[in-house]
C-alpha positions in Angstrom: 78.8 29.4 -98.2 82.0 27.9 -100.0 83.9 31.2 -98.0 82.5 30.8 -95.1 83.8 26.8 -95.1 87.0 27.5 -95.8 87.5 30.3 -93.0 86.1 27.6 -90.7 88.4 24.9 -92.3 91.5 27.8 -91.6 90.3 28.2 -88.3 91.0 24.8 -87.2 94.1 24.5 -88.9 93.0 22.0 -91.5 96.0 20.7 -93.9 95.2 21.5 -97.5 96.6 18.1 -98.8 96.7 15.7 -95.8 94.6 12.7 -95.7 91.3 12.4 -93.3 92.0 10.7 -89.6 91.0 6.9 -89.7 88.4 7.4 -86.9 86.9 4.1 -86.1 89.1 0.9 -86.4 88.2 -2.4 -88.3 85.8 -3.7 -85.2 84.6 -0.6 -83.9 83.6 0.2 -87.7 81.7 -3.1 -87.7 79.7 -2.5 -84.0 79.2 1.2 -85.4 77.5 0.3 -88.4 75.3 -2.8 -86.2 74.2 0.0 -83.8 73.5 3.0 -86.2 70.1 4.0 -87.0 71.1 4.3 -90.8 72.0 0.5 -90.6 68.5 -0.4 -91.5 67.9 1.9 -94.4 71.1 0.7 -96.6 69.2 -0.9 -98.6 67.0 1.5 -99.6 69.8 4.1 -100.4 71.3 1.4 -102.5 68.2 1.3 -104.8 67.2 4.7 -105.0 71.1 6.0 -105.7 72.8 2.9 -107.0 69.9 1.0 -109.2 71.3 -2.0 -111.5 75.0 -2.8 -111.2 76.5 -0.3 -108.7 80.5 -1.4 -109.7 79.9 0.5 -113.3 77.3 3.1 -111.6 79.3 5.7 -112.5 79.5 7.4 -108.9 80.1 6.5 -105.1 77.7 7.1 -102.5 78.7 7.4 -98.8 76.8 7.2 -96.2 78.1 8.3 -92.2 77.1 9.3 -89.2 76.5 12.4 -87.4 80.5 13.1 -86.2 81.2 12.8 -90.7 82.3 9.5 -89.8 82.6 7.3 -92.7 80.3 3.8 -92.6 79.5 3.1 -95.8 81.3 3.8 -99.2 79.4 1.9 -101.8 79.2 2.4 -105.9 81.6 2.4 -109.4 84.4 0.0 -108.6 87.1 2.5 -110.6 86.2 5.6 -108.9 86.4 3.9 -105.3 89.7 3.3 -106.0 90.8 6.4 -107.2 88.5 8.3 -103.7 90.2 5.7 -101.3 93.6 7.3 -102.1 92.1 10.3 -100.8 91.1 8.5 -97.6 87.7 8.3 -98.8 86.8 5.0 -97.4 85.0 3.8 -94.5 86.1 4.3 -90.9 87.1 7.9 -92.0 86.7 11.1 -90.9 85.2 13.7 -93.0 84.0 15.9 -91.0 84.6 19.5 -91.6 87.3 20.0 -88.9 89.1 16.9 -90.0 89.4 17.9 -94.0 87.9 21.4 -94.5 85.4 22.4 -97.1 83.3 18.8 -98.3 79.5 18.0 -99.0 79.7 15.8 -95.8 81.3 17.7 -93.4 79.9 20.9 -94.9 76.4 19.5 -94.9 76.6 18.0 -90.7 77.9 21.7 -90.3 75.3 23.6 -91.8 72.5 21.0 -91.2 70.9 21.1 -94.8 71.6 20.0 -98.5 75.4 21.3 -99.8 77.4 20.8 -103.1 80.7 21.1 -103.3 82.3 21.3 -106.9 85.9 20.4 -107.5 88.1 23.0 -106.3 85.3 24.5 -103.7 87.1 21.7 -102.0 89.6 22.6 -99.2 91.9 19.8 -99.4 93.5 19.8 -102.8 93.5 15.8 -102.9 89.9 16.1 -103.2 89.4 19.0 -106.0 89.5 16.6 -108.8 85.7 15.5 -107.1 82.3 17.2 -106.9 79.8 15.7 -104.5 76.2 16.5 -103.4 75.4 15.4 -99.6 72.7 15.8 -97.4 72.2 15.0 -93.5 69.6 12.4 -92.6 67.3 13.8 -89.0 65.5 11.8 -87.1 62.0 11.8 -87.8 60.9 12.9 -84.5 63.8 15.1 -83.0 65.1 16.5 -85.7 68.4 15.7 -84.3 71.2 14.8 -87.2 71.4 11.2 -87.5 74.2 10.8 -90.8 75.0 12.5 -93.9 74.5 10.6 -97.1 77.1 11.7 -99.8 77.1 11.3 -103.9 80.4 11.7 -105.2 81.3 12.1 -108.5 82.0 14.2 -111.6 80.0 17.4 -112.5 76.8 15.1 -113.1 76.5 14.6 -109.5 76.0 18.2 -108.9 73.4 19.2 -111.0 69.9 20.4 -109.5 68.4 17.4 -110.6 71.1 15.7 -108.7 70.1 17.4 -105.2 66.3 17.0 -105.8 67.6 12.7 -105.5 69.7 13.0 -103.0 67.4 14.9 -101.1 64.0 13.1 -101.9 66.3 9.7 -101.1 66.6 11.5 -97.4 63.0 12.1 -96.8 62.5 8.6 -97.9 64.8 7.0 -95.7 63.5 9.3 -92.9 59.9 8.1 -93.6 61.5 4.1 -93.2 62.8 5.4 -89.8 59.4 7.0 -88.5 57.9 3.5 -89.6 60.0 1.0 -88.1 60.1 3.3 -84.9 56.3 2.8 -84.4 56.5 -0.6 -85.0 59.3 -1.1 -82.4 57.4 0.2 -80.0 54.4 -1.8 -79.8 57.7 -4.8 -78.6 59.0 -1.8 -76.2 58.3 -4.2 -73.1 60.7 -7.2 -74.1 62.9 -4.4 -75.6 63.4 -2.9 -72.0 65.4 -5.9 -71.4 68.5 -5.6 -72.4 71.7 -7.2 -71.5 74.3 -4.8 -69.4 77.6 -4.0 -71.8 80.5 -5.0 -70.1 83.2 -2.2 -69.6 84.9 -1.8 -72.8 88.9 -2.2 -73.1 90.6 -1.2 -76.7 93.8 -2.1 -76.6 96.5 -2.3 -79.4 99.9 -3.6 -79.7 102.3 -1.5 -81.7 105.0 -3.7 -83.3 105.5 -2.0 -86.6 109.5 -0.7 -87.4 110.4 -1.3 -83.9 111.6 -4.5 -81.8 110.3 -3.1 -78.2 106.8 -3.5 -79.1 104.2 -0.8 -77.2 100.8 -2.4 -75.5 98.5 0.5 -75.6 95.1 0.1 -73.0 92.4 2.5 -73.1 89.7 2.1 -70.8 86.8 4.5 -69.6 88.8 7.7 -71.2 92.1 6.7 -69.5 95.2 5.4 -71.6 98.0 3.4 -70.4 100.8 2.6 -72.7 103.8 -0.4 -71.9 106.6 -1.2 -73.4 107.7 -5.0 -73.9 110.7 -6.8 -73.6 111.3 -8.6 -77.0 110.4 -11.6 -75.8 107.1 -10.6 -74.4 106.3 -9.0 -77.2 106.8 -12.2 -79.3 104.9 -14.1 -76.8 102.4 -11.6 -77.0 102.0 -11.3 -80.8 101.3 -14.4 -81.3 97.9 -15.1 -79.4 96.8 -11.9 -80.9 97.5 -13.4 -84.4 96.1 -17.2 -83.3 92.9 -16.0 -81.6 91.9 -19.6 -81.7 94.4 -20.5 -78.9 97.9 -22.0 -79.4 99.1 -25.2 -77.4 102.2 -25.2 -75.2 104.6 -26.9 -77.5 103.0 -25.1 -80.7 103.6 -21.8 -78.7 107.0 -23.1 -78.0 107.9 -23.7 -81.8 106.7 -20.5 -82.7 108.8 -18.6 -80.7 111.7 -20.5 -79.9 111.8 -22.6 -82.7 112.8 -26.4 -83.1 116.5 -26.1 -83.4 117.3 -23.3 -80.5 116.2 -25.5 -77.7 115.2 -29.3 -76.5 111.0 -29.8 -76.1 111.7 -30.1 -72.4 113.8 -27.0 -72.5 111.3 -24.9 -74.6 108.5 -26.5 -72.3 109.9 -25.1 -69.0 110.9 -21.7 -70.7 107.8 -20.8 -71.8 106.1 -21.1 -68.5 108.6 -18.7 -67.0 108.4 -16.2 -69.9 104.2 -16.5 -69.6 104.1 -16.4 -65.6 106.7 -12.8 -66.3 104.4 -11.9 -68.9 100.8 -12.2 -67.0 102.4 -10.4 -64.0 103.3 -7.5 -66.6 99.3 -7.6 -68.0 98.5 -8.3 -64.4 99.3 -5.0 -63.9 99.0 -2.7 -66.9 96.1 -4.8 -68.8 94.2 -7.1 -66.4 91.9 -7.6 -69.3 94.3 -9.3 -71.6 95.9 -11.7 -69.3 96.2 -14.9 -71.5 94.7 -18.3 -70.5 96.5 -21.7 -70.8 95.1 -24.9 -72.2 95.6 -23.5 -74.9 97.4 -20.7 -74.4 94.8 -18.0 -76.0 93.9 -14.0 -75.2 89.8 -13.8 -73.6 89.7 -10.0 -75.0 90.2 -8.4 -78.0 93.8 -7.1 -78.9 94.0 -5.4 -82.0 98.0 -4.8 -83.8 99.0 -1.9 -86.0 99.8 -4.3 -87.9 96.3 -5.5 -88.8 95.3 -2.2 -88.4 97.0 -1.4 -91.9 95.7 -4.7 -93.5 92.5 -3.1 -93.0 93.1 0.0 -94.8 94.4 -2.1 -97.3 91.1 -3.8 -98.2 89.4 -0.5 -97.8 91.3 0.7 -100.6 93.0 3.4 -98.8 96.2 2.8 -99.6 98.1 6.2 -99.1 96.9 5.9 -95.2 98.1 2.5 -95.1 101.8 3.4 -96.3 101.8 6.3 -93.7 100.5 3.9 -91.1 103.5 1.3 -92.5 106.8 2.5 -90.3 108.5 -0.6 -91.3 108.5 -4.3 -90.4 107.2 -6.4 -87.8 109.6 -7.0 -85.2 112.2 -6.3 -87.5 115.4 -8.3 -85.7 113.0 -10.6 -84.0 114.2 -14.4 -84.9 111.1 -16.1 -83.8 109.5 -18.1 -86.8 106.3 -17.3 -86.1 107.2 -13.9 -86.1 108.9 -14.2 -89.3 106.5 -15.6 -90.8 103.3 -13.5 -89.9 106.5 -10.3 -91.1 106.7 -11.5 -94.1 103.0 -12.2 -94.3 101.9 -8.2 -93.6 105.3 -7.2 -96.0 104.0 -9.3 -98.8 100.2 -8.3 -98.3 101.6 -4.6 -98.9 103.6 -5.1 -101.8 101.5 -6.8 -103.6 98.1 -4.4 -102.7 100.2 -1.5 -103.9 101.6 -2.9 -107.2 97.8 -4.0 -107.8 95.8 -0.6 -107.0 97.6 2.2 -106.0 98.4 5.4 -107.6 101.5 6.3 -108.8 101.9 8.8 -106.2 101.5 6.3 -103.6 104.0 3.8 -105.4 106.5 6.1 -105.8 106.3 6.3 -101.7 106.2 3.4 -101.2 109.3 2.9 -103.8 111.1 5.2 -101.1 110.3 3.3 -98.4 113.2 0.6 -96.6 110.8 -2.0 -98.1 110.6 -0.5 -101.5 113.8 0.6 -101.9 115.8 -2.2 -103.2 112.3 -4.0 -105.1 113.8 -3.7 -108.5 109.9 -5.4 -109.7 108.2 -1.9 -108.0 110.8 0.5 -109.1 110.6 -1.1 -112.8 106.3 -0.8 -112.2 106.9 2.9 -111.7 109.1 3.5 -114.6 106.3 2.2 -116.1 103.6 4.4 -115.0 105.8 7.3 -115.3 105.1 10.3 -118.3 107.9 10.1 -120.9 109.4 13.7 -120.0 109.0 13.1 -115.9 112.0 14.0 -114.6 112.3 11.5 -111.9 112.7 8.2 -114.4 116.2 8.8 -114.5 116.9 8.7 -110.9 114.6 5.4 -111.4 116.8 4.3 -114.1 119.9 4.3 -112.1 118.5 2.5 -109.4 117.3 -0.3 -111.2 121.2 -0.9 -112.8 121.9 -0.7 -109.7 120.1 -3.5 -108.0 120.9 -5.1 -111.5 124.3 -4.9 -110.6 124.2 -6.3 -107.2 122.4 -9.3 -108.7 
């Protein structure tokens, strides 16, 4: 079976060490996990495979959806940190095209109960982890709703380990059956339900570059714009005050208080937002801003806040490969300066406080890193006596200590 994975896992020319694609953004993660049929049997999974405190249970438990999507990652404090360097968090793929050879993926592949045992694994991030997973099918159909997923050490691989993880399945399936009979006697008022509006995802890239990109992706199209500086400014900050931003707060926040009278910021900013709405006019209908306040009517997600997510998820090697650098690096606008130094500050300080060496010693090689003589110190720190990189550490702390 293990063979067979990875030939499958070869065939789609899976990395061996790269980390899992972050499938499903912070919002679309929360709508995902509203809508899913699993949503209503959380609870039970929790009792039946987490009893009593689940931060010290000893093991995670996952449970995602039928594409190895990610929704759930609940259980031992300790070990989630250690599996969200791995990408093991939710909003992930692990399906088995995405990472090879895993109980989840493996288990949506094959359509029954796998275990997967350290190095079984395909990915070599993961082969410190054994995990037992089995995919949840609706009661009726027999279609594959999710995957549910213990991961663990060797304990969670044991035959008496499967016969839980699989009677917690049948249970859950049972709940399903259940509440569908029950929905159905309120099928007529059901029937009515409200039209979804055409859905618009768009993102605004403004990470290590000063041109920002507005990407728009609507009914399987994508358009992506580029944006003068000050547009992207502009545009940044009524994604970062959803609650709407008055004229002369706009003004301050852009322009500042010394560049420019009131008057002279006042009549500016008009011009710059009649440029910009003909721009979203154009490219992004949906996210032409409102005035009185000033304030976006749809959602625009940044990469920016993107990797503040991944950051309280816990995954913090994808967040440092989704961090290309600052926002809006040689933008002067304080409110842009501020919310920069904001998303800089919220990275430091999440990696000095959870991540893995490894990922520290990235980050320590990043712009941002670099010169942080408080990180390199940290990973002196962390470092084995005999590694061999704690001297090139060494001389780059004397040297920031000589610069001071």
């Amino acid at each position: 079976m293990v063979q067979d994975s990875w030939r499958r896992s070869f065939a789609h020319l899976v990395g061996v060490e790269g980390l899992p694609p972050v499938a499903l953004t912070a919002e679309e993660l929360e709508n995902h996990r509203r809508e899913h049929p699993l949503s209503g049997a959380i609870e039970m999974i929790r009792a039946l495979l987490i009893p009593g405190d689940p931060a010290e249970s000893g093991v995670v438990v996952a449970v995602g959806d039928a594409a190895g999507r990610l929704l759930w990652v609940e259980g031992d404090r300790g070990i989630r940190t250690l599996t969200g360097e791995m990408g093991f968090v939710p909003g992930a793929s692990w399906a088995e095209d995405a990472v090879g050879t895993s109980a989840p993926g493996t288990a949506l592949t094959l359509g029954r109960t796998v275990q997967i045992r350290g190095a079984e694994h395909y990915n070599r991030l993961v082969q410190p982890w054994s995990c037992t997973a089995v995919p949840v099918h609706d009661p009726e159909t027999r279609r594959i709703l999710g995957v549910i997923d213990v991961t663990g050490d060797e304990q969670v691989v044991t035959p008496q380990a499967q016969l839980l993880v699989d009677a917690t399945a049948r249970a859950v399936e049972g709940q399903l059956l259940l509440a569908r009979i029950r929905a159905r006697q309120d099928a007529p008022r059901r029937r009515a339900r409200r039209q979804q509006a055409e859905t618009v995802r768009a993102t605004l890239r403004v990470l290590g570059r000063d041109r920002a990109l507005l990407e728009v992706a609507s009914e399987g199209a994508e358009r992506i714009t580029e944006l003068g500086a000050r547009h992207a400014e502009l545009l940044l900050m009524l994604a970062t005050h959803r609650q709407g931003l008055s004229a002369e707060r706009l003004g301050e926040l852009v322009y500042g208080d010394a560049e420019t009278s009131t008057v002279q910021a006042s009549v500016t900013l008009r011009a710059e937002m009649v440029r910009l709405r003909k721009v979203l006019e154009k490219n992004a209908p949906a996210l032409v801003p409102v005035s009185r306040p000033y304030r976006l009517t749809a959602e625009l997600e940044t990469d920016a806040h993107q990797v503040l997510s991944l950051l309280d998820r816990g995954a913090h090697r994808v967040a440092l490969a989704a961090y290309p650098g600052d926002v809006l690096p040689d933008s002067q606008a304080p409110g842009v300066a501020e919310y920069r130094d904001s998303v800089r500050r919220a990275v430091r300080e999440a990696l000095m406080a959870e991540a893995s060496l490894d990922v520290l010693l990235a980050y320590a090689d990043t712009d941002a890193g670099a010169c942080d003589g408080e990180v390199l110190r940290l990973c002196l720190q962390m470092l084995p006596a005999r590694s061999p990189r704690r001297a090139g550490l060494v001389a780059r702390i004397e040297k920031i200590d000589a610069l001071d």
